[in-house]
C-alpha positions, 0 to 999 in steps of 0.5 A: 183812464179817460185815454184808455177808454177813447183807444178801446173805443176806436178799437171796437168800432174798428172791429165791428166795421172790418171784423164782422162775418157775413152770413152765407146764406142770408140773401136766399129766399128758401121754400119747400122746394129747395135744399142745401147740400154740402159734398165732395166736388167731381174729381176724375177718381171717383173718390168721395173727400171730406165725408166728415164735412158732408151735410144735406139739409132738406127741411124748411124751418132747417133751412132757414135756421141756416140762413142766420147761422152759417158765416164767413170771414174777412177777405182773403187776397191770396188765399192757399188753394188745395186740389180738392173742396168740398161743394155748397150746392143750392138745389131747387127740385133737385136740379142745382142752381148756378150758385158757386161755393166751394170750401177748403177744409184743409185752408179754412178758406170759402170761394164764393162767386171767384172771391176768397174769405175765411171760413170756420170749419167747424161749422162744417163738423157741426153741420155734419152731426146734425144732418149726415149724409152718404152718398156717391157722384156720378159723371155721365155722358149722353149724346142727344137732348132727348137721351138727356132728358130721358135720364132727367126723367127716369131718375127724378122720382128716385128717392136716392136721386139726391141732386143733379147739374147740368154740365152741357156746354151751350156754346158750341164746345170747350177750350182751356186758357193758361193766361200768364200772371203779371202785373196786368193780371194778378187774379183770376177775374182779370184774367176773365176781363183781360180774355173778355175784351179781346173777344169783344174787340174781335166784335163779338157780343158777351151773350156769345160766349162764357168764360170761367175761372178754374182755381188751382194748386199753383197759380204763381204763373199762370191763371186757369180759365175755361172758354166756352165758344164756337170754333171760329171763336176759339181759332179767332182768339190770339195773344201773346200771353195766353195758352189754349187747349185744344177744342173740344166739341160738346156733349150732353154731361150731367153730374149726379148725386146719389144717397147710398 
């Protein structure tokens, strides 16, 4: 019995160091100013997944009973990826934050900031009861600062006007990079680095361009990455185990969320 006792011992440290959840929303310091809304991310069909799992939490004291009720798992290192999530915004008025959090509710799986974990969906079902919400998305396309900001303001007192991001590329314009996947690159993130270090060994400094990671359904042999660069920056960067998209120059692009 004494044995038994030192094994389950062991055992329940073990659990509570490796087993524990994190709370997803802890670190946020939530005023009256900010919501949480959980939708359907920008898919060019317009359509609205996941209305089951959509919520939109607006009141303070509702906020904060999030913050020590929404958890996630352990870390998943090769985490099955669908073609579509839905999306955990932090909006502060109504703009959104640069936040990343993205759900799979068909995989169970969170990316938070690129890094995959375990998830409880019905978090989700019970997150939906409580704070329903219908809504659509919009995609819109403006041509100048000034019609961008006109948009911002004509629209922001809209009681149905939930939540807006903008999707303005700073750099100049866009391209997308299919880096290959082997044993230098084995996620996303490296992929980042591996395209980073040549931007910088080509003498340019990190403020002069943003790279992102696009997860997708598929990524046995190749990593898609986003560049955000000048031309000159994009005709520059070259490499054996890489791809590039043709580059495209910038609009003004805003992605909206509106209550029905």
């Amino acid at each position: 019995m004494k044995y038994l006792i030192i094994i389950l011992t062991i055992f329940g440290s073990t659990h509570l160091l490796y087993g524990q959840d994190s709370l997803l929303f802890q670190k946020y310091n939530f005023d009256s100013s900010y919501k949480v809304i959980g939708v359907s991310s920008y898919n060019q069909e317009k359509k609205v997944y996941f209305k089951d799992f959509s919520f939109y939490v607006f009141d303070l004291a509702d906020l904060n009973k999030l913050k020590s009720s929404i958890k996630y798992g352990k870390p998943i290192e090769r985490p099955t990826i669908g073609d579509n999530d839905l999306s955990i915004y932090i909006v502060k008025g109504k703009e959104i934050q640069n936040d990343e959090i993205y759900i799979s509710p068909e995989y169970s799986n969170i990316n938070i900031d690129g890094k995959y974990y375990e998830f409880d969906i019905s978090q989700l079902t019970a997150l939906n009861k409580k704070y329903p919400i219908s809504y659509t998305f919009n995609w819109t396309t403006l041509k100048s600062e000034n019609e961008f900001k006109n948009y911002i303001s004509s629209n922001y007192s809209k009681k149905k006007f939930l939540c807006y991001q903008d999707n303005t590329l700073e750099f100049g314009g866009i391209c997308d990079i299919f880096i290959d996947r082997n044993a230098k690159c084995t996620t996303g993130r490296q992929g980042i680095q591996i395209i980073k270090q040549k931007l910088l060994d080509l003498g340019y400094k990190e403020t002069d361009f943003l790279i992102g990671y696009m997860p997708t359904g598929d990524e046995s042999k190749k990593f898609k990455l986003t560049l955000q660069a000048t031309k000159d920056k994009y005709d520059k960067l070259k490499g054996d185990n890489f791809q590039k998209s043709k580059w495209t120059a910038n609009d003004f692009e805003i992605l909206s969320y509106w209550q029905k």
